[in-house]
C-alpha positions as CSV (number, residue, x, y, z in Angstrom):
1,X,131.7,36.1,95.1
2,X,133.4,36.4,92.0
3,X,131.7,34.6,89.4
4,X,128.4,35.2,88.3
5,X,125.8,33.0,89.9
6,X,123.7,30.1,88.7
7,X,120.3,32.3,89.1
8,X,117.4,29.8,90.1
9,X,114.4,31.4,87.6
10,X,111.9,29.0,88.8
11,X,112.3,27.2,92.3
12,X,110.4,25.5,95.0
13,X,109.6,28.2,98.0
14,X,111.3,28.3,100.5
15,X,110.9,29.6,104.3
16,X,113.3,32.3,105.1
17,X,113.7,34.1,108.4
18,X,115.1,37.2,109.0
19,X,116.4,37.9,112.4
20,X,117.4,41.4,113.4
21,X,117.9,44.0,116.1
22,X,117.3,47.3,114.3
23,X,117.9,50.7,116.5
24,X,115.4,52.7,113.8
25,X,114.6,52.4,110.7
26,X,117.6,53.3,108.5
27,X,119.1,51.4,104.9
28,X,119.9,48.3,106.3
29,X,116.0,47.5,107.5
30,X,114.5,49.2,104.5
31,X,116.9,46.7,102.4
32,X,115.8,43.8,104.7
33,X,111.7,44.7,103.9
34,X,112.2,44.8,100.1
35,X,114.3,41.9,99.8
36,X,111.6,40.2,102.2
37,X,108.5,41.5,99.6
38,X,110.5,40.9,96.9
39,X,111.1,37.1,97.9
40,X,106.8,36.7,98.7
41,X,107.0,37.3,95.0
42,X,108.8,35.2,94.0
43,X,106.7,32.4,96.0
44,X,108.9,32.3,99.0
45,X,107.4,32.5,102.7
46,X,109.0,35.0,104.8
47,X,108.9,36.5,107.9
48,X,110.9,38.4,110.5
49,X,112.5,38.9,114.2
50,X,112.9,41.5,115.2
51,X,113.6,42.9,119.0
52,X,110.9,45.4,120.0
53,X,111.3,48.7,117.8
54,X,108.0,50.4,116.8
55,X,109.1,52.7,113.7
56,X,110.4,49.4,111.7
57,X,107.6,47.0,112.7
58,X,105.0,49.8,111.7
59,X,107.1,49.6,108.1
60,X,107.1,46.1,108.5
61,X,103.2,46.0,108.5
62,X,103.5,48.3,105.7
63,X,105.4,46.5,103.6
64,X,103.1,43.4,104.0
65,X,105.8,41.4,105.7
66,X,104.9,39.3,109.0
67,X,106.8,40.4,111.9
68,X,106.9,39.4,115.2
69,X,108.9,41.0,118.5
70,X,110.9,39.6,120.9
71,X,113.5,40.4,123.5
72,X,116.5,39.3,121.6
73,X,118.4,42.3,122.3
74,X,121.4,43.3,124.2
75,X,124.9,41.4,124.0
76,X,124.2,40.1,127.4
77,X,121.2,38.8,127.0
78,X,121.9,34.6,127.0
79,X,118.1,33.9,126.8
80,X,118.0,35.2,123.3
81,X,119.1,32.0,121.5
82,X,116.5,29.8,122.9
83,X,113.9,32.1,122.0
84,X,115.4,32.3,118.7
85,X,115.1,28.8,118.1
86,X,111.7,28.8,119.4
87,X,110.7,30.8,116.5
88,X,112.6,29.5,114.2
89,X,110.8,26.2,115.1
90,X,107.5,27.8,115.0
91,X,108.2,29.2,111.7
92,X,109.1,26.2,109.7
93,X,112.3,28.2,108.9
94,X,114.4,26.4,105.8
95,X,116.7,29.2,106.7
96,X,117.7,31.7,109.0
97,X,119.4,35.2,108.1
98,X,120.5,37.1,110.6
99,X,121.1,41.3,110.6
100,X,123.4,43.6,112.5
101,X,125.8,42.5,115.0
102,X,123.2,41.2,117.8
103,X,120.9,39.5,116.2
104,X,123.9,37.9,114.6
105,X,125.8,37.2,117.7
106,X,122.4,35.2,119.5
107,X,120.9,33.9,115.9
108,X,123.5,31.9,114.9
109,X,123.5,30.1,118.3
110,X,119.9,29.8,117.9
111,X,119.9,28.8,114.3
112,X,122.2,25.7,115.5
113,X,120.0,24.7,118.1
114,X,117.3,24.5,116.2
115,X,119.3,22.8,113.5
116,X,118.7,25.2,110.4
117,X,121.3,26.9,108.2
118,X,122.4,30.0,108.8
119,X,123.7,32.9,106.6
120,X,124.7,36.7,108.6
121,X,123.9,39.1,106.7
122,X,126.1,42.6,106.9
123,X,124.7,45.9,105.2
124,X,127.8,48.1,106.3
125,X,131.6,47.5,107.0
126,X,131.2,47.3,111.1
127,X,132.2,44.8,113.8
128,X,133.5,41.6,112.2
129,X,133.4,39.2,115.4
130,X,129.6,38.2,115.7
131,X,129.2,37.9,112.1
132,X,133.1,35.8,111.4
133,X,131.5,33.1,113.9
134,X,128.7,32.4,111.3
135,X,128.2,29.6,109.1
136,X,128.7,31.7,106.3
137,X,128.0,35.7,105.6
138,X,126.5,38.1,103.0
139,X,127.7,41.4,102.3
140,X,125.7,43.6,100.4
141,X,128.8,45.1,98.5
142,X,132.7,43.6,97.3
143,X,133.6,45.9,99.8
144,X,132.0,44.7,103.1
145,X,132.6,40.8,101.8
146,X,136.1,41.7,101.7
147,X,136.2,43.8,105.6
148,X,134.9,40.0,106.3
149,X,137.8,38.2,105.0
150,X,140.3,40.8,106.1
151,X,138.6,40.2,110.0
152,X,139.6,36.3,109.5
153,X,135.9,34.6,108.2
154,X,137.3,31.9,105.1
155,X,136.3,33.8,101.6
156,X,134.7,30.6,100.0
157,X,132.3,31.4,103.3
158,X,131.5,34.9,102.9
159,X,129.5,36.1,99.2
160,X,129.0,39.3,97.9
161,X,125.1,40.1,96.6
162,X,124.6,44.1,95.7
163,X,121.9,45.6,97.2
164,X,119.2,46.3,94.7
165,X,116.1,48.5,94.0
166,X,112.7,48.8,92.3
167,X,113.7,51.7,89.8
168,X,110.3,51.8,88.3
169,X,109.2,54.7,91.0
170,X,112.4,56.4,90.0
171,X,112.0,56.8,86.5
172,X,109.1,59.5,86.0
173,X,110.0,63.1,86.1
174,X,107.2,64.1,85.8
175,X,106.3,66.2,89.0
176,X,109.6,67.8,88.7
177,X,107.9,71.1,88.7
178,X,105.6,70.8,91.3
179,X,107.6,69.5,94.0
180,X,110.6,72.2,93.0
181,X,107.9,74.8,93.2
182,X,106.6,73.2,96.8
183,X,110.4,73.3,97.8
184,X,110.6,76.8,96.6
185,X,113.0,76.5,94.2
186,X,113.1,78.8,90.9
187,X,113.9,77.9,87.5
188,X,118.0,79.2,88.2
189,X,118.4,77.0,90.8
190,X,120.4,74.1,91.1
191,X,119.3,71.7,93.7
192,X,121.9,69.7,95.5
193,X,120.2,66.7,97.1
194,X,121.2,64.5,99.9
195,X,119.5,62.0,102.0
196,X,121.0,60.8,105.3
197,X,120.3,60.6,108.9
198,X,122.2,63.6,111.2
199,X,125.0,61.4,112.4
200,X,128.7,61.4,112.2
201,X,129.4,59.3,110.1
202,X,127.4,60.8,107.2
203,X,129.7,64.3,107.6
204,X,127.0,66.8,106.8
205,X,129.7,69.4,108.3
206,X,132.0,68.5,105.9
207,X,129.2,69.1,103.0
208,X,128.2,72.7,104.7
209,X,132.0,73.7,104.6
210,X,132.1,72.7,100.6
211,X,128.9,74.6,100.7
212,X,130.5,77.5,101.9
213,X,133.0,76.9,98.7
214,X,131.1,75.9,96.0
215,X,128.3,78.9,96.4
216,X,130.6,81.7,95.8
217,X,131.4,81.1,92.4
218,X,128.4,79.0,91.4
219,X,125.7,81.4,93.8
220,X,122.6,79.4,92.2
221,X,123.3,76.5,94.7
222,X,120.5,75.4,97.1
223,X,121.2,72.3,99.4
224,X,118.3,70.1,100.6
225,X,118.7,68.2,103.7
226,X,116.1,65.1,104.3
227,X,117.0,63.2,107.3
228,X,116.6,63.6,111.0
229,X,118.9,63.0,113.5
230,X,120.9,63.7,116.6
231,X,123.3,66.5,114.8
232,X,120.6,68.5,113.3
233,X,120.3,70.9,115.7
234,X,124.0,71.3,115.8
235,X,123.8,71.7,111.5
236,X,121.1,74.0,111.8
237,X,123.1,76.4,114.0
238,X,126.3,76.2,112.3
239,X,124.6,76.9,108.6
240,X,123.2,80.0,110.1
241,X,126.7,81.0,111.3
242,X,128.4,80.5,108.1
243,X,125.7,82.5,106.0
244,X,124.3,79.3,105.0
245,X,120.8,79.5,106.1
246,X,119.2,80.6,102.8
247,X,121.2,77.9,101.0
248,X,121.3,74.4,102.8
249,X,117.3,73.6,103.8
250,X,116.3,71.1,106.0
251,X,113.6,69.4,104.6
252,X,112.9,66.7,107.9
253,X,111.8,63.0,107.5
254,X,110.3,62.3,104.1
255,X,108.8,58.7,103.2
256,X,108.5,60.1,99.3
257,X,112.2,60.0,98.0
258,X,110.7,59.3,94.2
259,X,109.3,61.9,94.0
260,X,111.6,64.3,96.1
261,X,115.1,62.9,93.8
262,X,113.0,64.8,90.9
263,X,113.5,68.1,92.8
264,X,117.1,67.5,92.6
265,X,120.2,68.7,89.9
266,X,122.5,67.0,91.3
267,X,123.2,64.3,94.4
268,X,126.0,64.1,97.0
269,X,126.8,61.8,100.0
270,X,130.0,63.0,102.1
271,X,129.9,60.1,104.7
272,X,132.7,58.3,106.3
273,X,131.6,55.0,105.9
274,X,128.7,53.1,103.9
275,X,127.8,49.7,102.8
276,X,126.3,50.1,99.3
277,X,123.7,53.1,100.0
278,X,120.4,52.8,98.5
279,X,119.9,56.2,98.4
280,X,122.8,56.9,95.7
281,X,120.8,53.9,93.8
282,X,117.7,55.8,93.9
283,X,119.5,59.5,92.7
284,X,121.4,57.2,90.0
285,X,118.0,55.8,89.1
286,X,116.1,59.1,88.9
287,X,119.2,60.2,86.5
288,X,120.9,62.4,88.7
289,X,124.4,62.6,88.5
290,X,126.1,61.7,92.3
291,X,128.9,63.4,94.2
292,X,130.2,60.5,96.7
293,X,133.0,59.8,99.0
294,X,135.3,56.8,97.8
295,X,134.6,55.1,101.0
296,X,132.9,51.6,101.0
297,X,130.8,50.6,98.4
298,X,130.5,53.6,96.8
299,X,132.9,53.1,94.0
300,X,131.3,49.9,93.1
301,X,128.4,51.9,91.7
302,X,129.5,55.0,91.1
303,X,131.8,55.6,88.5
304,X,133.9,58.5,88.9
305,X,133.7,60.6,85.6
306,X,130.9,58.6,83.9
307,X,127.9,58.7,86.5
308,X,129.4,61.9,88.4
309,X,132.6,62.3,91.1
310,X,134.0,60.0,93.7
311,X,135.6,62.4,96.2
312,X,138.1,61.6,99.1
313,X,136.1,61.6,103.0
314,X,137.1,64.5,104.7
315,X,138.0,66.7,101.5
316,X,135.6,70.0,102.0
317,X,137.7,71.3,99.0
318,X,137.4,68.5,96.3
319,X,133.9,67.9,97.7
320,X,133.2,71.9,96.6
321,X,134.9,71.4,93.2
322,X,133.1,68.8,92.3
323,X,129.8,70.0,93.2
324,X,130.9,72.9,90.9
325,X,131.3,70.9,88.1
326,X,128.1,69.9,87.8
327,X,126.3,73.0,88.4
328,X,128.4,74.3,86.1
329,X,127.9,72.1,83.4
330,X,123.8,71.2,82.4
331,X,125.0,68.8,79.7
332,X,127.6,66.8,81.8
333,X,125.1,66.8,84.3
334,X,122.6,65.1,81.5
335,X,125.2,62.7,80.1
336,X,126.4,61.5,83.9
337,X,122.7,61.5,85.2
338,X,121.5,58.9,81.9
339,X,124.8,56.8,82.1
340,X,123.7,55.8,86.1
341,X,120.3,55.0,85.1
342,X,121.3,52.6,83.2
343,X,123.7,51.3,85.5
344,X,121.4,50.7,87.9
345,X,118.9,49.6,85.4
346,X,121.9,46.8,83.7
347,X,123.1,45.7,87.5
348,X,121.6,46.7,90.7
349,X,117.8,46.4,90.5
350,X,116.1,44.7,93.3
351,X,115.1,41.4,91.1
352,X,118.5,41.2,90.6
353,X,119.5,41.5,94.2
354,X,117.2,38.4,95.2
355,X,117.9,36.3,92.7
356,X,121.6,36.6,93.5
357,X,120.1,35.9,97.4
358,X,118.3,32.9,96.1
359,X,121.6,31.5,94.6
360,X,123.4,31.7,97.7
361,X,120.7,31.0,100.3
362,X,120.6,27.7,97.9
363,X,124.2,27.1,98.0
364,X,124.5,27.1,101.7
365,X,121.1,25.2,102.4
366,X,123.2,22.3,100.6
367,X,126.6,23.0,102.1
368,X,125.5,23.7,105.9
369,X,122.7,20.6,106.1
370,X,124.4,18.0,103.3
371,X,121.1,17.8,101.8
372,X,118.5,19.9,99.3
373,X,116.6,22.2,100.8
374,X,113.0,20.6,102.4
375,X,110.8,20.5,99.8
376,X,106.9,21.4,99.4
């Protein structure tokens, strides 16, 4: 919410439960696993639901973060509360959160049969009705906690807590050479990152048509593609028949974004919609200035003109320009890519993130139960 929270430095643990129906492992679930390691930490036992979904329980394992699977998907699926509760039960749970609209929709009604508290946590501005019949809600930007109020949920129900990251990996430059020389980059180039799975709604069309712009007057331009997805063959096809396919490389699934932000001049996300993404966190981290659409949370961390250029959605031409700018312009570039850093640094790291977790999880323990949380 509003006013900065009461943070709880030193605090009896607590048993938290995530619940969630993840379709692959995207922002929102890699959120969920370093909020839950970040929480063990801090002393707190933790553990997730999750319906059956290989990828995410393998990063699950990974991350050192018990999960167990269950059928507790699908909207029709009226045996998912009990089993919910079950767990819950079995766990011990002081606290249930719930992610995405499913796991939302059946863990709240499993959450109040077992009798715990409940908090739904949204990573992204989409359907309000599962998560407006919860006890109370977390959004992971102002933005999302404020697509709750406008669907109906009470604001003094529904808190806002930033996502967060560990910038530590994100501060070496280090390799910067070696991976630009793996990528096969030269010393002209200027590197145009973005990270994003081949959907719609993260309009990597509308980035190859300011592509096709932004090349002819600054020709040093390379844009690198990580991500996989549904689109890409599409994107591949349609780079190759715009001249593009010496300029926009598709680099495929990579689980080492520290290092790979160090290849990069410059970062840009055209999407449609967002909640806050992690992966402008991570560019702003690594000190590289960020080219993002004002859509969702992404004004609340970048700041247009200071740590590079919000951009309208669906503005091929200002999207160009402003990619232009930057590779035009080594010191701006320097001066953006320093002032994010320590935004992230002053506001969004991922001790921050849980602390401000902790706060509320606290708050509703108290409010939803009329008593402290268990103790011991």
């Amino acid at each position: 919410m509003g006013e900065k929270p009461n943070l709880c430095l030193d605090c009896t643990a607590m048993r938290i439960l995530y619940v969630i129906t993840p379709s692959r492992l995207s922002g929102a679930e890699r959120m969920v696993l370093r909020m839950a390691q970040a929480q063990q930490r801090m002393g707190d036992s933790v553990s997730i639901l999750t319906k059956p979904q290989p990828e995410f329980e393998a990063a699950a394992s990974d991350a050192g973060v018990e999960a167990t699977s269950a059928p507790i998907h699908g909207k029709l699926n009226f045996a998912a509360p009990r089993r919910i509760a079950g767990h819950i039960r079995r766990a011990g749970a002081d606290v249930a959160l719930t992610v995405h609209s499913t796991a939302t929709l059946w863990g709240i009604k499993g959450a109040a049969i077992a009798g715990v508290p409940c908090l739904a946590y949204m990573q992204a501005a989409n359907t309000r009705w599962p998560y407006n019949r919860a006890p109370a809600a977390i959004g992971c930007a102002e933005f999302v906690r404020q697509h709750l109020i406008a669907g109906g949920m009470p604001a003094d129900r529904v808190y806002s807590v930033p996502n967060g990251i560990d910038a530590e990996p994100y501060l070496d430059d280090s390799d910067r050479a070696s991976i630009r020389n793996e990528l096969g980059l030269s010393e002209s180039d200027i590197a145009v990152g973005t990270l994003a799975h081949f959907t719609p709604r993260k309009a990597h069309a509308d980035l190859l048509k300011a592509a096709s712009i932004a090349v002819r007057t600054a020709p040093n331009l390379v844009f690198l593609w990580a991500g996989e997805g549904p689109l890409e063959g599409a994107l591949r096809t349609q780079a190759a028949s715009m001249g593009l396919a010496d300029r926009v490389r598709f680099l495929g699934f990579r689980s080492d974004a520290p290092r790979l932000h160090q290849a990069f001049d410059i970062f840009c996300l055209p999407s449609l919609l967002e909640g806050l993404p992690l992966s402008v966190l991570e560019a702003m981290a690594s000190a590289r200035p960020c080219v993002v659409t004002a859509v969702s949370g992404n004004p609340e961390i970048v700041a247009d003109g200071v740590t590079g250029y919000l951009v309208p959605p669906r503005d091929p031409e200002r999207l160009a320009r402003a990619i232009e700018a930057l590779a035009n312009d080594a010191a701006a570039r320097a001066t953006m890519g320093q002032a994010g850093r320590r935004r992230v640094l002053e506001s969004f790291t991922l001790d921050t993130a849980v602390r401000r977790m902790r706060d509320v999880i606290e708050r509703e323990i108290v409010r939803q139960s009329g008593r402290p949380q268990r103790r011991g």
